[in-house]
C-alpha positions as CSV (number, residue, x, y, z in Angstrom):
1,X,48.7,35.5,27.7
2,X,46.4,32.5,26.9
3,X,47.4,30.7,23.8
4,X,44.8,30.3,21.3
5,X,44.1,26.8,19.8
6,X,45.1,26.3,16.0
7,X,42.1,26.4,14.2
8,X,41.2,24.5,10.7
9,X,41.3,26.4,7.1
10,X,37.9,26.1,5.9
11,X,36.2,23.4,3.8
12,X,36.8,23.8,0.1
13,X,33.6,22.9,-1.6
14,X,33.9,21.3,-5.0
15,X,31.9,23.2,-7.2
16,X,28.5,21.9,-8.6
17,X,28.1,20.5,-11.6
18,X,24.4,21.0,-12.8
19,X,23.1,18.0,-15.1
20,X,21.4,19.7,-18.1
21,X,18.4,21.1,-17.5
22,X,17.7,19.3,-14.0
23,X,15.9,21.2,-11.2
24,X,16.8,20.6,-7.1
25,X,13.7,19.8,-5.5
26,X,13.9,23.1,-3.8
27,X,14.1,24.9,-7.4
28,X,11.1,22.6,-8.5
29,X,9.0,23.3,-4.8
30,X,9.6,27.1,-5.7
31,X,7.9,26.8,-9.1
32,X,5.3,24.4,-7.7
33,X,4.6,26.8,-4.8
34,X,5.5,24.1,-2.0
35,X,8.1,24.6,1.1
36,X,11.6,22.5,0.8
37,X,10.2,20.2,3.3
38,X,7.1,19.4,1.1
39,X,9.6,18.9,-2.2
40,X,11.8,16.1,-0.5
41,X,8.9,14.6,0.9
42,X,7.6,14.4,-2.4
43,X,10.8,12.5,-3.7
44,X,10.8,10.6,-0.5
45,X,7.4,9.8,-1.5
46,X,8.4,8.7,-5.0
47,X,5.5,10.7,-6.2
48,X,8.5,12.9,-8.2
49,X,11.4,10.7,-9.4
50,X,15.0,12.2,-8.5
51,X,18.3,10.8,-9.3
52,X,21.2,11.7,-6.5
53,X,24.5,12.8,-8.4
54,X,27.7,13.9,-6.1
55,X,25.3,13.7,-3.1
56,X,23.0,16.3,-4.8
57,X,19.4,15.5,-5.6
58,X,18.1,16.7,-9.1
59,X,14.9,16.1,-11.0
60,X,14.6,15.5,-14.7
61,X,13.9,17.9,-16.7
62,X,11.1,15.8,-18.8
63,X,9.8,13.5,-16.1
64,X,6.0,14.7,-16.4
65,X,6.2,14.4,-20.2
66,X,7.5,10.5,-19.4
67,X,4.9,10.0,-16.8
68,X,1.9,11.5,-18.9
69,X,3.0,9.0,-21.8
70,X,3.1,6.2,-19.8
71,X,-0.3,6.8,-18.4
72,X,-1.5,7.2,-21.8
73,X,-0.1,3.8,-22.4
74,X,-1.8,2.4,-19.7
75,X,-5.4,3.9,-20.8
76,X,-4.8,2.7,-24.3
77,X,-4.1,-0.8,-22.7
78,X,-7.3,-1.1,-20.6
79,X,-9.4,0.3,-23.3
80,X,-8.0,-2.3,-25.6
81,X,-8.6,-5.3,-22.7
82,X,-12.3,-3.8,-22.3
83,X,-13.1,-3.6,-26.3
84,X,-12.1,-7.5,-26.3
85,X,-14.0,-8.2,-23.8
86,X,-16.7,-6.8,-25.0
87,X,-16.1,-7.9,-28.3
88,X,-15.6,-11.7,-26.4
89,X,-18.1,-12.0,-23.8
90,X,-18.5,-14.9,-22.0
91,X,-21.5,-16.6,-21.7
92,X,-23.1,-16.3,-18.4
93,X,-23.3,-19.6,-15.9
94,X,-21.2,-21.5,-18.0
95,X,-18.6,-21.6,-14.7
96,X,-17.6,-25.2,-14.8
């Protein structure tokens, strides 16, 4: 009779622990309508922040709300720099 080899118990996972609210990019694809290749390309990318916890990748819940204010920061700054500007021209052929 051949002898069988001893084989290993399974892996235990550790269960996962879900940050509040936090999507994986797979979860967020789905709602966005892209594949799970085009979601972690996307955080590859940078083009939607992530944060890797316990070798998991999860979104933020509120990271278009922070990106959408900071762009609105950033309009507000250029409009300002273009009303001084405006305000302060400087006279043309004066360059030294």
């Amino acid at each position: 009779m051949p002898s069988n080899p001893p084989t290993k118990p399974p892996r235990r996972r550790r269960p996962t622990i879900r940050p509040a609210g936090h999507q994986t990019p797979d979860e967020w694809g789905a709602e966005q309508g892209l594949g799970r290749t085009a979601s972690y390309a996307a955080v590859r990318r940078g083009e939607v922040p992530a944060v890797k916890i316990g070798g998991r990748m999860w979104i933020p819940p509120n990271w278009r709300e922070q990106v959408a204010a900071l762009a609105v920061a950033e309009m507000q700054q250029k409009r300002q720099r273009h009303a001084a500007m405006r305000a302060n021209p400087s006279p043309a052929g004066s360059a030294g």
